[in-house]
N, C-alpha and C positions, 0 to 999 in steps of 0.2 A: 504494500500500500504506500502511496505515496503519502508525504507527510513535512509540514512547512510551517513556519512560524508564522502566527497573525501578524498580517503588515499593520502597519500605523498611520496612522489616518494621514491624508495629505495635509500639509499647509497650508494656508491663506494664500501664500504665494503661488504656488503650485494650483489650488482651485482658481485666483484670477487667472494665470496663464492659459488653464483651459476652456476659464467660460471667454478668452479671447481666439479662442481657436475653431475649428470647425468641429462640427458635430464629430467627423471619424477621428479626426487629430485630435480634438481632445478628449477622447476616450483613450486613446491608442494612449496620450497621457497619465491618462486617470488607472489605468489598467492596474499596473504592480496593487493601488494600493484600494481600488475601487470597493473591496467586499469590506474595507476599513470606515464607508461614508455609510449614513442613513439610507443612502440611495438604493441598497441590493436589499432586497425585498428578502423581510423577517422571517425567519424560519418558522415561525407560529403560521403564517399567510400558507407558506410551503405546504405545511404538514396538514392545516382546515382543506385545501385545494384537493389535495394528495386524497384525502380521507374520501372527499365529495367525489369525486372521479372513482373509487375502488368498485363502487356497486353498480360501475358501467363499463367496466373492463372484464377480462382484460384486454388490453387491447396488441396488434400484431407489431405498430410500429408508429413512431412518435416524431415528430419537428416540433421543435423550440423555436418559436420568431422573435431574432432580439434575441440571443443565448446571453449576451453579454459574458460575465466569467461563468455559467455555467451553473448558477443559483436555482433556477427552476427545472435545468437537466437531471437535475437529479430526481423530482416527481417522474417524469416520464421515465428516467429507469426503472421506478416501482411500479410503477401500471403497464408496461410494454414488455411483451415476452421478446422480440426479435430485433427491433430494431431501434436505434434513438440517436437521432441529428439533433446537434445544436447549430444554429445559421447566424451571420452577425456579420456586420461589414468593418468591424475593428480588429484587425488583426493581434494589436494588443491584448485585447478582451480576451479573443479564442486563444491566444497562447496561455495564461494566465488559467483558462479554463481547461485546456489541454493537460500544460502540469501540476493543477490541483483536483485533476476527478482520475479517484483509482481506477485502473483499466482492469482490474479482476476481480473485483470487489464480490463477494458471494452472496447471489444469487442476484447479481442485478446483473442488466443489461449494459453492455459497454457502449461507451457512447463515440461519434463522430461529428468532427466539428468542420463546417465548409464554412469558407469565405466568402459571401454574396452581400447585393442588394436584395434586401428583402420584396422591393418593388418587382425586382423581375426574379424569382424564383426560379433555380435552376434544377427543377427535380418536375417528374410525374405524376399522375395521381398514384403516391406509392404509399398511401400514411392514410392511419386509423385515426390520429389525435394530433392535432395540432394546440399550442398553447403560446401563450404570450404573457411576461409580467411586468409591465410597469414599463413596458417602451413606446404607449400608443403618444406620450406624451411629444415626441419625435417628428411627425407626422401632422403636419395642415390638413385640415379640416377637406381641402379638397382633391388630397393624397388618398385619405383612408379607402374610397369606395374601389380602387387600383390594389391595394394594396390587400381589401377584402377579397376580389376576385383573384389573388393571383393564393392565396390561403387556398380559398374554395379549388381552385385549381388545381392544388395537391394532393386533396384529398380522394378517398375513394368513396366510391358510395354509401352513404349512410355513416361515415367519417363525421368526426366532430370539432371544432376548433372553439376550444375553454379556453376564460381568461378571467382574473376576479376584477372586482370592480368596488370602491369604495362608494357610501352612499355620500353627497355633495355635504361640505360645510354649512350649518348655518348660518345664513346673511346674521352679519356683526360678530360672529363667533371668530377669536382669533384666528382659528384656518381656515376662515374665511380669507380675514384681511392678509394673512400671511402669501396665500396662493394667488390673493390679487395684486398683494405687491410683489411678487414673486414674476408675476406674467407681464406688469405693468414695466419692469423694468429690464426682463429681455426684451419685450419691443423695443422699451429703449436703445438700447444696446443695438437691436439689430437695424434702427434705421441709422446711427452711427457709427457702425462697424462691419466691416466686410473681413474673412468670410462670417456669414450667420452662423450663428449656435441655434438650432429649434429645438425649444425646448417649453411646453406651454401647458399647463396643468386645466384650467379653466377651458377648454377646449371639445372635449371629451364625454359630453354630456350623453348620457345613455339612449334618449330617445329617438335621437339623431343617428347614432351607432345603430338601435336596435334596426332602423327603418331601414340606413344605408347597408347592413346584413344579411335584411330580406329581399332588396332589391336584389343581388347579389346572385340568392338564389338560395339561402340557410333559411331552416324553418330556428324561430330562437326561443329559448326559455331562459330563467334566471332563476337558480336556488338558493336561498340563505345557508350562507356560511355561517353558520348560530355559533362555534366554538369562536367565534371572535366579538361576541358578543352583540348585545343590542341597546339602541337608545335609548334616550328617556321616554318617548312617545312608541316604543314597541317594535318599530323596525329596526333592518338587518342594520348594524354596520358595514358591512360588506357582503357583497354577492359575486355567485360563479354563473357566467355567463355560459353557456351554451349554444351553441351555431349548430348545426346539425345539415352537413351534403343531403337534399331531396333531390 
C-alpha cells in the first residue's frame, strides 16, 4: 500500500498565485497540497454518497468527472466490481491521485486515471455510474447542458450519473453572504485579469440543472442524504442526485 505524509495546507501566497492563474495551472499548482484545503470534499459526504448508491449496485464500471486527486474514486471502487476511471484535465491533480490511491488494495477495484476535457469525453458508452463532486462549480451556466450530454454519452443504458448537492444558504445567513462575496469577487477578478479562474458557487441552482438533465435525455430523482443531517425547518441538508440513461 502506498502510504505518505498529510501535506500542509498551502499558503496565502501560494493560494493568491493560483486564484491568478488559470483554472488547469492553478490546480496543477494546488495539487501536492490540495487534499490539505477545505476544498476536497469531506469524507462524511464520501461515505453518506457511498452508503446511498450501495442498494443500486453493484455496478460493472464507474467515471469520476473532475477526479481531481482522486477523493471521490474511491466511492466508485466500492460500488464497481470491474472497472473505475478517474478523468481531470490537471495533470497535477491525476498525479497526486495516481501516487496516493493503492493499486491492490483488497477487494476494491483498481482504479485508472486519463487526462481529458471533460467537455469532450474520450470514452464510449462503457460505464454503469458516472459521478461528480464538487467540480460543477467550474462550468458557466451555459457549458453544463455540453457537458451533460457528453456524461449521458458514456453511459450505457439504464446507467446513472450521481452527484450530491447541498440545499442553498439562507438569504442573510453567513453562507449566504460568504458564497456571494465569494462569487462577487471572482467576477471581479475575472473582468480584471486574464487568464480566468471559473470558479462560481451561486450558479448551480438545482432547478435549472434538474430541467437542463432532462432535456439531455436522464429521467432524474433526488434522495436525502439524512446521515448529514437536517435543518431547522425538516429538510435535507444535502441531497444525491440521480440522472438515470432512458
Amino acid at each position: 500500500m502506498v502510504t505518505s505524509q498529510r501535506p500542509q495546507p498551502p499558503t496565502l501566497r501560494e493560494l493568491t498565485v493560483q486564484a491568478l492563474s488559470s483554472v488547469e495551472h492553478g490546480y496543477d499548482l494546488l495539487a501536492p497540497k490540495f487534499d490539505a484545503t477545505p476544498f476536497r470534499t469531506p469524507e462524511r459526504i464520501l461515505d453518506e454518497v457511498e452508503r446511498a448508491l450501495r442498494p443500486l449496485g453493484p455496478f460493472r464500471a464507474g467515471l469520476d468527472v473532475c477526479c481531481g486527486t482522486g477523493a471521490g474514486t474511491r466511492v466508485l471502487r466500492e460500488v464497481c466490481r470491474e472497472r473505475v476511471v478517474g478523468v481531470d484535465f490537471s495533470a497535477g491533480m491525476l498525479d497526486v491521485a495516481r501516487r496516493a490511491t493503492p493499486p491492490d488494495a483488497k477487494d476494491l477495484t483498481d482504479a485508472e486515471w486519463v487526462r481529458a476535457d471533460v467537455r469532450r469525453l474520450p470514452f464510449g458508452p462503457d460505464f454503469d455510474l458516472a459521478m461528480s463532486f464538487g467540480a460543477f462549480g467550474h462550468f458557466l451556466p451555459r457549458e453544463r447542458p455540453g457537458l451533460f450530454a457528453q456524461v449521458y454519452g458514456v453511459l450505457r443504458p439504464g446507467g446513472v450519473f450521481a452527484f450530491p448537492v447541498g440545499a442553498p444558504p439562507r438569504v442573510g445567513s453567513w453562507p449566504y453572504w460568504a458564497t456571494l462575496g465569494f462569487d462577487t469577487a471572482m467576477r471581479a477578478r475575472n473582468l480584471l485579469w486574464r487568464p480566468r479562474f471559473v470558479m462560481y458557487y451561486r450558479t448551480f441552482r438545482l432547478p435549472d440543472v434538474r430541467a437542463e438533465l432532462e432535456r439531455v435525455g436522464f429521467a432524474v430523482e433526488s434522495r436525502p442524504l439524512d446521515g448529514l443531517g437536517r435543518r431547522a425547518d425538516g429538510s435535507p441538508r444535502a441531497a444525491l442526485v440521480l440522472a438515470r440513461k432512458v
